[in-house]
C-alpha positions in Angstrom: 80.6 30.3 22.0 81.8 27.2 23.7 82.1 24.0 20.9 79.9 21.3 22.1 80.0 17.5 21.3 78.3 15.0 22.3 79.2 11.6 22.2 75.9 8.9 22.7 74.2 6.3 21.5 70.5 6.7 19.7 68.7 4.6 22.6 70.6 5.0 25.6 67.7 6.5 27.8 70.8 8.4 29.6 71.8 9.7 26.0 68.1 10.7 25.5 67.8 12.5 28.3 70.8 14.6 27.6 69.7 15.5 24.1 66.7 16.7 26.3 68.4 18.7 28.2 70.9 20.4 25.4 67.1 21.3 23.2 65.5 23.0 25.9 68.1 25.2 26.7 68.6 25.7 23.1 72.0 24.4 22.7 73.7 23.2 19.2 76.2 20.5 19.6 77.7 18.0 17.7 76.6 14.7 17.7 78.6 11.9 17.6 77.4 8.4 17.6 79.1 5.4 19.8 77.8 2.0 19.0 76.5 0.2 22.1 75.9 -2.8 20.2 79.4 -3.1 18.6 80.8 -2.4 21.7 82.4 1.0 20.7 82.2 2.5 24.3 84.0 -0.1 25.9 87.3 0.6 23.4 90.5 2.7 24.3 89.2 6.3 22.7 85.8 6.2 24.4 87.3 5.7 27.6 90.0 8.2 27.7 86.8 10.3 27.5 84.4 8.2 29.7 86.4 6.1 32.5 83.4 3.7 33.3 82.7 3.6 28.9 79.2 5.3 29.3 77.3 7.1 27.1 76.6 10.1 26.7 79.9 12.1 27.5 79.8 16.1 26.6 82.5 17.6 25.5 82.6 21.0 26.4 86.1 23.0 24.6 87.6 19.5 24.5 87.2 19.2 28.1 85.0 15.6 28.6 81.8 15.6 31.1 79.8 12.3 32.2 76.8 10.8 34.3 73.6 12.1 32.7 72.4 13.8 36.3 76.3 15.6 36.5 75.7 16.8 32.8 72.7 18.2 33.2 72.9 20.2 36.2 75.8 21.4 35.0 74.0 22.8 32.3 71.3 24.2 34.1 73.9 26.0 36.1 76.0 27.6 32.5 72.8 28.2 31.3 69.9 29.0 33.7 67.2 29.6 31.4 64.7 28.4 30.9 64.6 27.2 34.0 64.7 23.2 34.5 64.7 23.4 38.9 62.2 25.2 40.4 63.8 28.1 42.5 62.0 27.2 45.7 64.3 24.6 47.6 61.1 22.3 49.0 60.2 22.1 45.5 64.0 21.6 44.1 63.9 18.8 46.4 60.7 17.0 44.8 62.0 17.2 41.5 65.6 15.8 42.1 63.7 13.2 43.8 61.8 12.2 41.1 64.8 12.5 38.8 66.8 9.6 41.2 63.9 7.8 41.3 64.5 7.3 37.6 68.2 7.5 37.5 69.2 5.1 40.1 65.8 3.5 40.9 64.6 2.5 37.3 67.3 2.8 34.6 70.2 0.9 36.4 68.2 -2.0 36.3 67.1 -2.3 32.2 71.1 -1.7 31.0 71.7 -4.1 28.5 75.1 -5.3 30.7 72.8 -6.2 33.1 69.9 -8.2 30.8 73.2 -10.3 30.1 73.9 -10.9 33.2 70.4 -11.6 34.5 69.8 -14.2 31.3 70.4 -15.1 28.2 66.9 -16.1 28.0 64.8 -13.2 26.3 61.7 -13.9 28.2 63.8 -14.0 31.6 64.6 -10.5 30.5 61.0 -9.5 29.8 60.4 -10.5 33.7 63.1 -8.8 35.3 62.3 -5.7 33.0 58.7 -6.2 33.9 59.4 -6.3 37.7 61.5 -3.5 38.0 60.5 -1.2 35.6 57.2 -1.2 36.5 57.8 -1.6 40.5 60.2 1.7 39.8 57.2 3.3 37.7 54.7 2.6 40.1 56.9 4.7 42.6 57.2 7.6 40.3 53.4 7.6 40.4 53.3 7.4 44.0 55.7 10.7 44.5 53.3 12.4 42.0 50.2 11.6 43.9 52.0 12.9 47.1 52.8 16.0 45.2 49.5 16.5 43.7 48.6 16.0 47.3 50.5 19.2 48.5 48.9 21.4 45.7 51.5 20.8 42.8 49.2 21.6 39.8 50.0 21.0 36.5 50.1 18.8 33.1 54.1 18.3 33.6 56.1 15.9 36.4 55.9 18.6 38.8 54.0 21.5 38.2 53.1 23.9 34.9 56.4 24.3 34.1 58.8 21.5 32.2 61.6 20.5 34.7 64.4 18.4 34.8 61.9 15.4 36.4 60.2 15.3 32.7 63.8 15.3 31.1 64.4 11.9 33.1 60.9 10.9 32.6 60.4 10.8 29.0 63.5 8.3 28.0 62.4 5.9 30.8 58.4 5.9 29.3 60.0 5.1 26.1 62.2 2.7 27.1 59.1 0.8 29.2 57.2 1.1 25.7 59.9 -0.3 23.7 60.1 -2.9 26.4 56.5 -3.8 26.3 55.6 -2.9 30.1 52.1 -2.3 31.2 51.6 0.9 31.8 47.5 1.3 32.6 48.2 2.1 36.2 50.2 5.9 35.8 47.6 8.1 34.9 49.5 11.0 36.0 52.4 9.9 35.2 52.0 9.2 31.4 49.8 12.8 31.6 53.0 14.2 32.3 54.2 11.8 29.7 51.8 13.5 27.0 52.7 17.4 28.0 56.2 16.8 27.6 55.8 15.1 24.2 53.7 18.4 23.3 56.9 20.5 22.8 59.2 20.2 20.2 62.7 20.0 22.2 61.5 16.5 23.4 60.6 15.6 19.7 63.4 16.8 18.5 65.3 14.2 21.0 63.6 11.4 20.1 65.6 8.4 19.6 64.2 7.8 15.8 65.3 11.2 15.0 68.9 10.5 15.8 71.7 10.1 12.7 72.3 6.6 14.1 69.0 5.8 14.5 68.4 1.9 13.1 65.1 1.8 11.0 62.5 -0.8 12.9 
């Protein structure tokens, strides 16, 4: 059995959705905290592992992985069940949609390099996160319609079946809660929301279940 470690941060929504990923397929790792806030990522050890100084990297027999959509494919692929893209290629296309809409759409846009950058001003943040979050959200909500519209059925993002469109999901409707935004318009959306928080590997994953987690 192949060691796994994985290096991450409690609220990274990238980290999150890694964790995700590792309980569904039923994978045991180890976890290994890297301290966003002290800046741990961006020192010499972290990125001998991580050239950009991300989290999460997975460690596979020593050998270092990153980029949270490259880590979990690559998963699916050493471990195909259960099942996280649908077999169908129509349908494999509708979910890795909905996963980029999250992954370069949404999440780019609330990394805490980038709040810096926009303001020091907290309430400048709340704006920009307000914007884009929710404009990114609102797209989510669209594709689902669409879907929905070509007879995808289902409490989950895409379908009966938990895919890798709720792994993404989940971290970014945390992170918009944490964040404060509104989120009254994404019925379907936060239904798929709901199912996914129904099954203990996304529990499990929860960022206040984490060792490193900081009480609120």
């Amino acid at each position: 059995m192949a060691e796994l470690v994985l290096y991450n941060y409690w609220r990274s929504s990238s980290s999150h959705r890694v964790r995700i990923a590792l309980a569904l397929k039923g994978l045991e790792y180890r976890y290994v905290a890297v301290n966003l806030l002290a800046d741990e990522q961006q020192g010499e050890v972290h990125r001998a592992r991580s050239p950009t100084g991300y989290v999460p990297c997975l460690t596979i027999d020593g050998v270092p992985y990153v980029e949270s959509v490259a880590i979990v494919e690559m998963l699916e692929e050493r471990h195909p069940t259960p099942a996280l893209l649908p077999r169908d290629a129509h349908a494999r296309a509708r979910v890795r949609s909905l996963v980029e809409i999250v992954n370069s759409g949404i999440q780019p846009l609330q990394n805490r390099h980038v709040l810096q950058h926009v303001s020091p001003d907290p309430e400048a943040q709340k704006e920009w996160l307000a914007h884009f979050v929710g404009r990114g959200l609102a797209s989510f909500e669209a594709a689902l319609a669409l879907h929905e519209g070509e007879g995808v059925a289902g409490p989950h993002a895409y379908g009966a079946s938990v895919t890798l469109a709720d792994v993404f999901l989940v971290p970014q409707i945390v992170s918009a809660q944490r964040f404060h935004v509104d989120l009254s318009a994404l019925p379907r959306t936060m239904r798929a929301f709901d199912a996914a928080m129904q099954l203990e590997a996304f529990r499990r994953a929860a960022p206040e279940r984490q060792p490193d987690a900081v009480a609120k």
